[in-house]
N, C-alpha and C positions, 0 to 999 in steps of 0.2 A: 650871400643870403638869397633864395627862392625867393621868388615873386609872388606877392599873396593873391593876384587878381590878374585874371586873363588880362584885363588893362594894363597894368603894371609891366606887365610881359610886353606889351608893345611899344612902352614907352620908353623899354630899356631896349628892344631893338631899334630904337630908331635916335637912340645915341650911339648904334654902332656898335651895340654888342651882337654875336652871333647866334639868329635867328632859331635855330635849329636847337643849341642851347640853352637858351630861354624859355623857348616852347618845352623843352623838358621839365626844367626846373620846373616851369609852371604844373606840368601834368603832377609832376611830384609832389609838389605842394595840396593840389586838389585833393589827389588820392590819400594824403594823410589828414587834411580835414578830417574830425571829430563827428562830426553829424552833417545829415543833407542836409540841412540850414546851411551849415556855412559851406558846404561845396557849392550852393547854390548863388553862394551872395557873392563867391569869388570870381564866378561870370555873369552876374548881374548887369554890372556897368558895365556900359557901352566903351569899348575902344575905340579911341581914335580913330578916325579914317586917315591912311598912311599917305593914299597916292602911289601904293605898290596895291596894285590890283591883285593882285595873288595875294600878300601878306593879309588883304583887308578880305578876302573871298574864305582865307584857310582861315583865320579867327572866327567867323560865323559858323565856319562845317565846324570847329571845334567844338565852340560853345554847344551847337546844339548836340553835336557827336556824346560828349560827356553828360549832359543833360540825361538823354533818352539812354545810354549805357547803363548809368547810376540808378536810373529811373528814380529824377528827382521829380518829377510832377507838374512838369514845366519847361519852356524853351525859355531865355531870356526875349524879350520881343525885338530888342534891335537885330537877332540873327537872323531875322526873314526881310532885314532891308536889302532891294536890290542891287546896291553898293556892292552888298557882299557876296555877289555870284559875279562869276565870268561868263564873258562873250565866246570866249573862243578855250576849251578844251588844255587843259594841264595833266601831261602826264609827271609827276614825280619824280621817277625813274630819271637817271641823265640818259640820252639818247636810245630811247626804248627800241628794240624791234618791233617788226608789226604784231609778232607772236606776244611778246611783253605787252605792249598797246590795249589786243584783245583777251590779257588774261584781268590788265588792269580796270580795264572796261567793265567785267567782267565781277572783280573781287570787291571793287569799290563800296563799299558803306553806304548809302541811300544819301546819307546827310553830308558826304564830298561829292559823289556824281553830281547831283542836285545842282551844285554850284560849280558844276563842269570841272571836278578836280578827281583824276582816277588817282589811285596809290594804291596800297598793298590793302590787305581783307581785314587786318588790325593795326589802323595808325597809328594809335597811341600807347602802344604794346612798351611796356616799363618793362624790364627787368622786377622791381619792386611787385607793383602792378596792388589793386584795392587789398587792403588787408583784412582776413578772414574776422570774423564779428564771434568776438569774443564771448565763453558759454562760461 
């Protein structure tokens, strides 16, 4: 069962399911939301603060990432606490070169830089991905 809330997703990573999987299911879920209502109320609530500074920096870039993509008309307000940035620079990538470093610097999303996290130009890139609005 998908996770119905960005929180949900955290609270199932942090009984040890894997991370990377979760945060899928979760976009999954988002992206089949019925209406920006309820894509909106699914990052609403505030996640947990983990204590894994990355886990707690990438749930804020996500929230607001999805936010401003969907153009729901709104950030949640807990993604602008400073909890949820880094000190110190995360590239993604497992051992980037410098070339990788500056392309990720580079393709990064305003709403990961922001909170010192480079990745790719579309991080939450589904296979599925938003479904076209039916005519």
């Amino acid at each position: 069962m998908r996770p119905n809330t960005l929180a949900e997703a955290v609270e199932r990573i942090q009984t040890g399911l894997p991370r990377d999987a979760v945060l899928a299911e979760f976009v999954d879920a988002f992206d089949l939301a019925k209406t920006d209502q309820d894509r909106y109320a699914s990052i609403e609530r505030e996640p947990n603060l983990t204590g894994d500074v990355r886990l707690d920096a990438l749930v804020g870039a996500i929230a607001e990432y999805l936010a401003k993509q969907r153009r729901l008309g709104r950030v949640p307000h807990w993604a602008a606490d400073p909890a949820r940035r880094l000190t110190k620079p995360w590239f993604t990538t497992e051992s980037p070169s410098d070339a990788m470093r500056e392309y990720l610097t580079f393709a990064s999303p305003a709403e990961f830089a922001s909170r010192n996290i480079f990745t790719e130009e579309r991080p939450l890139r589904r296979a599925r991905g938003p479904q076209p609005a039916k005519t």
